[in-house]
N, C-alpha and C positions, 0 to 999 in steps of 0.2 A: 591402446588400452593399458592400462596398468596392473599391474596384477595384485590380487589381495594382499596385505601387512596386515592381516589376521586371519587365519583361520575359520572363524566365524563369520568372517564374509564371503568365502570361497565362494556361496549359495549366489549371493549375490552380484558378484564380479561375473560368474557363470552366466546368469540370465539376462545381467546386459550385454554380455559379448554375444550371446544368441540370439539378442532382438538388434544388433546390429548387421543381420543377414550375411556378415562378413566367415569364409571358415576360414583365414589367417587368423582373425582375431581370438576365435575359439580354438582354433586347434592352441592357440598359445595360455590356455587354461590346463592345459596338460601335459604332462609327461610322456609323452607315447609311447615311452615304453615301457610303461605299465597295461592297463586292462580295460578296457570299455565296452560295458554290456547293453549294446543298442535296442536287442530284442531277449525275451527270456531265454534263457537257455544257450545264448549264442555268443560268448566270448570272443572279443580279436584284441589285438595287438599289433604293434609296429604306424608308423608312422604312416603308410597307404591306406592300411586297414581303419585308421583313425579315422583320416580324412574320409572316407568313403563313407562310415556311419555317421560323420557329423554332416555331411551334406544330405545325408539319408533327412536326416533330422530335420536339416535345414530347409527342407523340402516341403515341411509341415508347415502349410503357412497361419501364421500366426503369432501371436506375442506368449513369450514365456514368460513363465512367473514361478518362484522356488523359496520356499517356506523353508527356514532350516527349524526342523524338530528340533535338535541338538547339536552339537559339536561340543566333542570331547577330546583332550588334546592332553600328549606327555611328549615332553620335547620338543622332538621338530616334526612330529609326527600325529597327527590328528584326525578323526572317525565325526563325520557328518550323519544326519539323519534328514532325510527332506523329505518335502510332499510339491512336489515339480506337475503343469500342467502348460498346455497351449492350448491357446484359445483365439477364436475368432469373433470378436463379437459378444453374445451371450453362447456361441457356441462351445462346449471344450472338443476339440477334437483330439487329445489325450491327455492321460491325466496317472498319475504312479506315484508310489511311496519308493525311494530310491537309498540308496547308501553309498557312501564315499568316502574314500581313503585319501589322504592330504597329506604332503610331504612339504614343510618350508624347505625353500632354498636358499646355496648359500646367501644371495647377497638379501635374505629373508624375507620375501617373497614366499608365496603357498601357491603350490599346484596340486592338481590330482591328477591321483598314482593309478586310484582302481573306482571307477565309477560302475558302479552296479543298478542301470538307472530301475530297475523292479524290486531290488532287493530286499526290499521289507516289505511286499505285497502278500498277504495270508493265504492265498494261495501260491505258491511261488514254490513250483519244484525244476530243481537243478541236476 
């Protein structure tokens, strides 16, 4: 999998590494050592903890799909807005307004640093 040369596809590099049921390939959409919010209120970090919530995830079976509301970007450093869901069928079996932090790297490449996947949900207390 290649990683995004824009920021504004982070969204979508994301969700086809996810519907590839692979978690090498997702976990390589990330930084790990930055911050990944798999459920509200529950922050982890480091490369274990990564892996164990994206297998979490990954456990969801279904196809993902992730809308980028926005991406806004100053230097190598850029803030995503999504609307991410999995689905089965006509089923969703979850569905969240998310927020993401995105860092190019050097060889300019974009990963993310802080995935907050609730973070814009109006109820959402931390």
């Amino acid at each position: 999998m290649n990683l995004p040369k824009r920021a504004e596809d982070a969204h979508t590099t994301l969700a086809a590494a996810f519907n590839t049921g692979d978690v090498a390939t997702v976990m390589n959409m990330y930084d790990v050592t930055g911050i990944i919010v798999p459920e509200p209120g529950k922050p982890v970090s480091g490369r274990e903890k990564f892996e164990e919530s994206i297998k979490a995830i990954l456990s969801i079976k279904g196809k993902m799909e992730i809308k980028t509301v926005y991406c806004l970007q100053t230097g190598n450093i850029a803030l995503g807005r999504s609307e991410w869901s999995i689905t089965d069928g006509n089923e969703v079996k979850i569905s969240a307004k998310g927020i993401e932090v995105m860092k190019q790297q050097s060889d300019g490449t974009w990963k993310i640093v802080i995935d907050q996947a609730f973070g814009a949900e109006a109820n959402l207390v931390v």
